[in-house]
C-alpha positions as CSV (number, residue, x, y, z in Angstrom):
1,X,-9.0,-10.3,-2.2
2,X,-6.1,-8.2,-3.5
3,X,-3.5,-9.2,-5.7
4,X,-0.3,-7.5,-7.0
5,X,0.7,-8.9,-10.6
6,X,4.3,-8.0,-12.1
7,X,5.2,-8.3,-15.5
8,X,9.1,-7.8,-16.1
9,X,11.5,-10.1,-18.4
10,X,14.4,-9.3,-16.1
11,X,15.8,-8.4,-13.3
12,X,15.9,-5.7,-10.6
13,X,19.0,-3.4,-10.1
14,X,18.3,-0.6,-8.4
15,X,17.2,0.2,-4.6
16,X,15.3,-2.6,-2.4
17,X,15.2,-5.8,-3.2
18,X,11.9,-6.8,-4.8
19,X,11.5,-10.5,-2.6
20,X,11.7,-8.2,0.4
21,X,9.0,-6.0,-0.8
22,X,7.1,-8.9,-1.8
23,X,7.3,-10.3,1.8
24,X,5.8,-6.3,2.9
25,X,3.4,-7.2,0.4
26,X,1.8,-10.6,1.8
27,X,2.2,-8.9,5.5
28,X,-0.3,-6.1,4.1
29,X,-2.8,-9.3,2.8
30,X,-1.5,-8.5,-0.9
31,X,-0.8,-11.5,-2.9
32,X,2.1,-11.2,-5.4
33,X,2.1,-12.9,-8.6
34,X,4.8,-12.5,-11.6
35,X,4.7,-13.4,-15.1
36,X,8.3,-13.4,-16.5
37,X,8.5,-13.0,-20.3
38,X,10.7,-15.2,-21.9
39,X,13.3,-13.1,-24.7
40,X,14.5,-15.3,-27.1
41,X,13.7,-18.5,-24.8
42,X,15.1,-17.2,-22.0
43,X,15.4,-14.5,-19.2
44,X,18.5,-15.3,-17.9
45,X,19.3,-17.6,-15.1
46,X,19.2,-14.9,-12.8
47,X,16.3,-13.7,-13.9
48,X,14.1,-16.4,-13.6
49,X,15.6,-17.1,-9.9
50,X,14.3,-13.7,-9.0
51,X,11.3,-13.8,-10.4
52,X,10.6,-17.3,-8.7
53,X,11.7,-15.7,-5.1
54,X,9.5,-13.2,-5.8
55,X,6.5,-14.7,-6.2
56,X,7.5,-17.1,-2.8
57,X,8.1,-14.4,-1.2
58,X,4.6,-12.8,-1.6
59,X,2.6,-16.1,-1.5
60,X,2.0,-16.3,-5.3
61,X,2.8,-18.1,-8.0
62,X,5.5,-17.1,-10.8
63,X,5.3,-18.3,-14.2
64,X,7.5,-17.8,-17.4
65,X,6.1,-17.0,-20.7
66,X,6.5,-16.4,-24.2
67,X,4.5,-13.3,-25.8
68,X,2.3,-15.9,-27.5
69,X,1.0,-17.0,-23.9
70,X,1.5,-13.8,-22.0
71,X,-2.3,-13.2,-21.9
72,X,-3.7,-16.8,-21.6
73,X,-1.0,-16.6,-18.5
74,X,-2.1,-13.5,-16.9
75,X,-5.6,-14.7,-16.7
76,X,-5.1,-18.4,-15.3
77,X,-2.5,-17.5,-12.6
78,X,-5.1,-14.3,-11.5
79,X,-8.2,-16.7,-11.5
80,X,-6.0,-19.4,-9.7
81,X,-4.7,-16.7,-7.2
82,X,-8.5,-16.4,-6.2
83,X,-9.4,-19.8,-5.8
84,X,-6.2,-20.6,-3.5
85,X,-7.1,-17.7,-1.4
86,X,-10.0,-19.3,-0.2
87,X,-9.4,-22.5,-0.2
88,X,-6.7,-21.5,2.6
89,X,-9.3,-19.9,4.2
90,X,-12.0,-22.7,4.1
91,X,-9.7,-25.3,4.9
92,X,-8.5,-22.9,8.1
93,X,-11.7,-22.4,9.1
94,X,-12.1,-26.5,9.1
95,X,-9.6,-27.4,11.1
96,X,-11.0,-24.3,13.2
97,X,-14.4,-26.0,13.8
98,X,-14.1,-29.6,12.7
99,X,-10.6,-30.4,13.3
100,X,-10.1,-31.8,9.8
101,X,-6.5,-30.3,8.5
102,X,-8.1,-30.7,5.3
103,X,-10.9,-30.4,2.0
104,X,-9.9,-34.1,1.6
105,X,-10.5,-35.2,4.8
106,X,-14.4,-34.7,4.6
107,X,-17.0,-37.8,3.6
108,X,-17.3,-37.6,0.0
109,X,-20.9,-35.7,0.8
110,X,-19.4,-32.9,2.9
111,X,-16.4,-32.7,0.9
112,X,-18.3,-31.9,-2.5
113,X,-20.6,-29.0,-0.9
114,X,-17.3,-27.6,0.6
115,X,-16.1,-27.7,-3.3
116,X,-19.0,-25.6,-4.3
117,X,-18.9,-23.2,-1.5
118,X,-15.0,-22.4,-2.8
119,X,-16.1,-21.9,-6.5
120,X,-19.3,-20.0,-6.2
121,X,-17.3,-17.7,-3.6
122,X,-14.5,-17.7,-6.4
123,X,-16.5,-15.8,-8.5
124,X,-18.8,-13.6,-6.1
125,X,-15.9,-12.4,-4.0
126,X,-14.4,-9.0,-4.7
127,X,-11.2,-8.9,-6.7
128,X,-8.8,-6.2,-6.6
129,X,-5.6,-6.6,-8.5
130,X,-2.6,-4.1,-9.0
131,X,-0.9,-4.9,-12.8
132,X,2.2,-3.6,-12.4
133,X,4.6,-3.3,-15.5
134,X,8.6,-3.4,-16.2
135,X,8.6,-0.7,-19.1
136,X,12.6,-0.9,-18.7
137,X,13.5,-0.4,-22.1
138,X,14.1,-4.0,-23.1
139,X,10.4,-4.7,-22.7
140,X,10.0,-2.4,-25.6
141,X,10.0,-5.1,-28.3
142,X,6.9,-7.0,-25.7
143,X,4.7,-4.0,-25.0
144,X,2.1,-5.1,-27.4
145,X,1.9,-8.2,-26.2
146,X,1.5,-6.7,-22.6
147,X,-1.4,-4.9,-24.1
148,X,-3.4,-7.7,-25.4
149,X,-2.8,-9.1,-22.3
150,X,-4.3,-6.5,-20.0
151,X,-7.1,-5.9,-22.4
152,X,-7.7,-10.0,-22.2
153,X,-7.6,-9.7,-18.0
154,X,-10.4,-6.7,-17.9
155,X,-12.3,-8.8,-20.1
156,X,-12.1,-11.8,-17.9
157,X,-12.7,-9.8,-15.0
158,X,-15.6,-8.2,-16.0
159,X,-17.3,-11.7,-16.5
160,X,-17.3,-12.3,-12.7
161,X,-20.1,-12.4,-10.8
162,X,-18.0,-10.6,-8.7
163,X,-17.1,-7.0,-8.4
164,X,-13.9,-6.9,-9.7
165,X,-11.4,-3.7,-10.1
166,X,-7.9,-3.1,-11.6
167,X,-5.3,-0.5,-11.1
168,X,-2.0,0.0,-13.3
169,X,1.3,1.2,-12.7
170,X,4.4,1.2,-14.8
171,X,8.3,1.3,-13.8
172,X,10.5,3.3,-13.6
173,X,8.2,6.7,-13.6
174,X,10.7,8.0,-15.6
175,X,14.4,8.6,-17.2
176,X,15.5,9.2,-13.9
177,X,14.4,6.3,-12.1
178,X,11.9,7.5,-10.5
179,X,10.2,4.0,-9.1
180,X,6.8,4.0,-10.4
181,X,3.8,6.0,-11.8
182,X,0.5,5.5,-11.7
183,X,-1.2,5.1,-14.9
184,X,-4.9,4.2,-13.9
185,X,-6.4,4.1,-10.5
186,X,-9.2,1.8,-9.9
187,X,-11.6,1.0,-12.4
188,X,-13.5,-1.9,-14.2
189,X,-13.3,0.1,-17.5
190,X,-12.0,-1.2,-20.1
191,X,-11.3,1.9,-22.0
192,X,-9.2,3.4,-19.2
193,X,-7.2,1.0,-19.9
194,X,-6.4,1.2,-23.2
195,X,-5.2,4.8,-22.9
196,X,-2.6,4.0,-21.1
197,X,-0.4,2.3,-23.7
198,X,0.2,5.3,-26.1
199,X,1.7,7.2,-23.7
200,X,4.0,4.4,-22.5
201,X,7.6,4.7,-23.0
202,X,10.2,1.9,-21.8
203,X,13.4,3.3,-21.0
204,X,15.4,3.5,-18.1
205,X,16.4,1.0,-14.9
206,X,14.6,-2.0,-13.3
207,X,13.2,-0.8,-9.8
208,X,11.6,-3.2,-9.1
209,X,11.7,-3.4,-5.3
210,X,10.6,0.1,-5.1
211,X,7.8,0.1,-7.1
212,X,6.6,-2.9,-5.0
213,X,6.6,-1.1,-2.2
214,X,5.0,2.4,-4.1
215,X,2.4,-0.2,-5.2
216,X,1.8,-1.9,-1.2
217,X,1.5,1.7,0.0
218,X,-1.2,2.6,-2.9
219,X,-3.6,-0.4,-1.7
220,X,-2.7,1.3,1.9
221,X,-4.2,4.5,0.8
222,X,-7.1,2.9,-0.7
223,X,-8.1,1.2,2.3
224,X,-7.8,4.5,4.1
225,X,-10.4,6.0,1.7
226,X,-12.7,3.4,2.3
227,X,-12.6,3.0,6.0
228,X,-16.1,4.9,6.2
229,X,-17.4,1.9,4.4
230,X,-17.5,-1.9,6.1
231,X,-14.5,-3.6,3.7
232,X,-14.8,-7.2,3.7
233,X,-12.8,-7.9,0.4
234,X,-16.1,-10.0,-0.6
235,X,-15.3,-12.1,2.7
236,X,-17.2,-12.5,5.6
237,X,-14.7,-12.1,7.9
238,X,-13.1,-15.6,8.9
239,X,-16.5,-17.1,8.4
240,X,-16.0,-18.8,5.5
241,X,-18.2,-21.8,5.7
């Protein structure tokens, strides 16, 4: 299962717009998620609309936060991310071979070993996820807060039964807009992770769009690298139950 998850407290002005390249993102199977952080109590109206049309867009969730619940945030809407995945699946695959439209649907007995199915698959399946940051330079004041928040994610993911692996990219690359860097390819280290934040420094425009995209295309080269390998993303195919 792979997951893009944006942190910005504002909104995109320059190159493509980000709810397009969210919608490139769900086409590639990549779920997008965004956490908007709240600055003063608010993000704009703007702001919040986009970051709402982004998440739509990529089949995700968006939620608003406040530094104090940034990391507490991160981690719900990532484990929930997960578990709605394959429930869309399971359910599909019902209706597939028992024509029921829905979990619900099933007696009581059928309905609570489909439940377990879903979480014990919840936390064996593999998990990638993409953090991808707005270090425009008014996230400068919420960067530590970001930090804690990563550091609380890698946690969390490394108490899956799962495998689970996390990749980090900031934007803009740098004072010229470039769209994104690459701070850590795929790892389930936890001190990779905090060597990236030293070197961070928020400054510049909001491409957001762009950097979507930079990030879609990184999970495309990844799959390339792995296509000697059988890639299920800890599914078995459609075969869900």
């Amino acid at each position: 299962m792979k997951q893009i998850l944006l942190i910005t407290d504002g909104c995109s002005n320059v190159g493509i717009s980000p709810v397009v390249s969210a919608a490139h993102a769900l086409a590639e199977g990549i779920v997008v998620n965004v956490v908007g952080i709240l600055d003063h109590g608010d993000v704009g109206e703007f702001g919040a609309k986009e970051i709402e049309e982004i998440a739509r867009s990529g089949g995700g969730m968006s939620r608003l936060a406040d530094t104090r619940q940034l990391s507490q945030t991160v981690q719900m809407m990532t484990r929930k991310t997960v578990m709605h995945t394959i429930q869309q699946a399971v359910q599909k695959e019902l209706k597939h071979v028992l024509g029921s439209s829905s979990i619900e649907e099933l007696p009581p007995e059928k309905r609570s070993e489909v439940v377990r199915v879903i979480d014990e698959l919840g936390e064996s399946s593999k998990l990638s996820v993409a953090l991808l940051i707005d270090a425009s330079a008014s996230m400068k004041p919420k960067l530590a807060a970001v930090e804690e928040a990563i550091r609380d994610l890698m946690l969390s993911l490394q108490s899956r039964q799962g495998e689970s692996e996390l990749a980090v990219f900031h934007f803009p690359g740098s004072a010229y807009g470039d769209d994104c860097t690459m701070d850590l390819g795929w790892t389930d280290n936890l001190s990779g992770v905090q060597s990236i934040f030293p070197k961070l420094q928020m400054r510049g425009t909001t491409p957001t769009g762009p950097a979507l995209l930079q990030v879609v295309e990184f999970y495309r080269g990844s799959r390339a690298e792995r296509r000697g390998g059988v890639e299920t993303d800890g599914m078995m195919s459609d075969d869900v139950v």
